[in-house]
N, C-alpha and C positions, 0 to 999 in steps of 0.2 A: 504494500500500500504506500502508495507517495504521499509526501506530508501533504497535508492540506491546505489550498490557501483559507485564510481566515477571512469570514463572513459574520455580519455582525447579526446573530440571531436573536440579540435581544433590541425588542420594539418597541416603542413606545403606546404604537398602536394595537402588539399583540398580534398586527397580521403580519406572513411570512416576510421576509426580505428575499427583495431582486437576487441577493446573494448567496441565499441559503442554500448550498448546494445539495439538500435532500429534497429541494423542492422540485428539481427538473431531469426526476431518472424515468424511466421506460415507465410509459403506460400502455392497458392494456397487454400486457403480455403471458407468457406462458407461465407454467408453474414452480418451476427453477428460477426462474428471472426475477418473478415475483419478491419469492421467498428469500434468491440473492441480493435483491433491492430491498427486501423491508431489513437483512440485517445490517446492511450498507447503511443504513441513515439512523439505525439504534447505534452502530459504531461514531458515526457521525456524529450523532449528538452527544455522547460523551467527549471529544474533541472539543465541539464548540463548547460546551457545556463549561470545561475546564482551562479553556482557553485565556490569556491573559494575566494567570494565575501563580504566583511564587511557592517555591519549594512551603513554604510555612503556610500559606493559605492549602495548598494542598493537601497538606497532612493534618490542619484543623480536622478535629473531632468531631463527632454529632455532640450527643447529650449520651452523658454517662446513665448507665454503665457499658454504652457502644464504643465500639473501639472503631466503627465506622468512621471514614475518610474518602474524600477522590481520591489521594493517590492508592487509601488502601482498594478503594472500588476499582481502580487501572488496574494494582497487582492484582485483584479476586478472577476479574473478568479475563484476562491475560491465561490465566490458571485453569478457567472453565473452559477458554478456546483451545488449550492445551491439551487438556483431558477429553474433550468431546472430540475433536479434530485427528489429533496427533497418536493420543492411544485409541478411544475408543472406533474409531471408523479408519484410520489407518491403520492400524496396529501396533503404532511403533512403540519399545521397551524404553520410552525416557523418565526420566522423574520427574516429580512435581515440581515446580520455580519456585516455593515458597512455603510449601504447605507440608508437611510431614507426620506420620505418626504420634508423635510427641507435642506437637503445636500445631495441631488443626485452621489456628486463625492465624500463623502466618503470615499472610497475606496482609492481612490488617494491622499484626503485632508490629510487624516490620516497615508499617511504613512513616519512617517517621523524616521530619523537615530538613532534608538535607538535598540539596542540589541534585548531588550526584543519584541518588535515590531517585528523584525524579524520571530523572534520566534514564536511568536504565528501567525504571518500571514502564516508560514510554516507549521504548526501543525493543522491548521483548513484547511487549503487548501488539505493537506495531509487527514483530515478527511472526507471531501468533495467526494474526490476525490475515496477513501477506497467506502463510500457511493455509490457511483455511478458504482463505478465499478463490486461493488454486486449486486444491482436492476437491471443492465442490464444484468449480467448473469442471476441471476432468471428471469427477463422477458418474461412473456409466447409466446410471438411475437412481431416481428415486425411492426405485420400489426394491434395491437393493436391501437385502438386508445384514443387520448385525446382531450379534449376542451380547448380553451382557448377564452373566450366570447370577454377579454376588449382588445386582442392584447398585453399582456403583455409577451409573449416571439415568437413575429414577426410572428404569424400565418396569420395576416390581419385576426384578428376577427373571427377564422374557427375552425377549425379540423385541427388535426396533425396525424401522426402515429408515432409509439415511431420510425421508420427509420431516419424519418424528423427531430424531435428533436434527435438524436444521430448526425446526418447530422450538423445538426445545431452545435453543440456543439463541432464537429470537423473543420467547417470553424473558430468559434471564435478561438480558439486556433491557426489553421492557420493564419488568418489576424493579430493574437497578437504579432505572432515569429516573425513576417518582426519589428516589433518595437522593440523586446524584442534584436535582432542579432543590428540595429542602436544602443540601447543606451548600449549593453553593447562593441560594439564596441567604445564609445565614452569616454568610462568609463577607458580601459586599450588597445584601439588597437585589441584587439582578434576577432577574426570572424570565423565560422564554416564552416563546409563544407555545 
């Protein structure tokens, strides 16, 4: 994924900006396309969302006892595209970016106001994401399927089809924004349309 140019999504009027580059992907299209465009602009608006933002605003807190943060929501999301993309429908034996046996949150524990942090939580989220966005164009279908025996990415124990996990990977990203739009409202006032 190429960085983004920056588009000003916050309005005064609430309605979209000329700028918004989720505002002008394929319409009308197929079911791939679709489904690649709605997580295209859930990716997107965590970008604008976060955008303009310093290592210390990123790492602000929600309200305790959350350990929630953007930058920790970059490292979580980075983590899910990892695990749903890389192991789960690839197959490949990597490890988690953040997340381990022993410290489940990780992701969040770890992200705390430091520059370099940011950085690299962007850059791997970015490569995640580069990932993913390629396996699902190659992907020979939809209706392919995959296993997931112990229920580690919410099958209940089953069969997925790569629709489900793509599915899947566009409500995370949706349920993240309602969090992502609270704390960075809390951070400077801003709120998107």
């Amino acid at each position: 994924m190429t960085s983004m140019r920056r588009a000003d999504m916050f309005t005064s009027d609430g309605r979209p900006s000329d700028d918004d580059p989720r505002e002008h992907g394929p319409a009308m299209a197929d079911e791939r396309t679709t489904l690649a465009e709605s997580l295209r602009c859930q990716r997107l608006t965590l970008e604008l969302k976060c955008a303009g933002l310093d290592a210390g605003q990123m790492a602000r807190r929600s309200v305790e006892p959350s350990t929630m943060s953007l930058l920790g929501l970059v490292r979580h999301l980075a983590e899910m595209e990892r695990g749903t993309f890389r192991v789960l429908l690839a197959g490949q034996d990597v490890p988690k970016l953040y997340c381990s046996e022993t410290n489940r949150d990780g992701d969040f524990d770890g992200a705390v106001a430091d520059p370099e942090v940011v950085a690299e939580a962007w850059a791997t989220w970015r490569a995640e994401v580069e990932f993913s966005t390629r396996f699902l164009a190659d992907a020979p279908s939809l209706d392919a399927i995959v296993d997931d025996p112990e229920n580690k990415h919410g099958s209940g124990g089953g069969s997925l089809s790569y629709r489900d996990v793509v599915l899947g990977m566009v409500e995370e990203y949706a349920r993240h924004m309602g969090h992502v739009d609270l704390l960075r409202e809390r951070i400077d006032g801003r709120v998107g349309q």
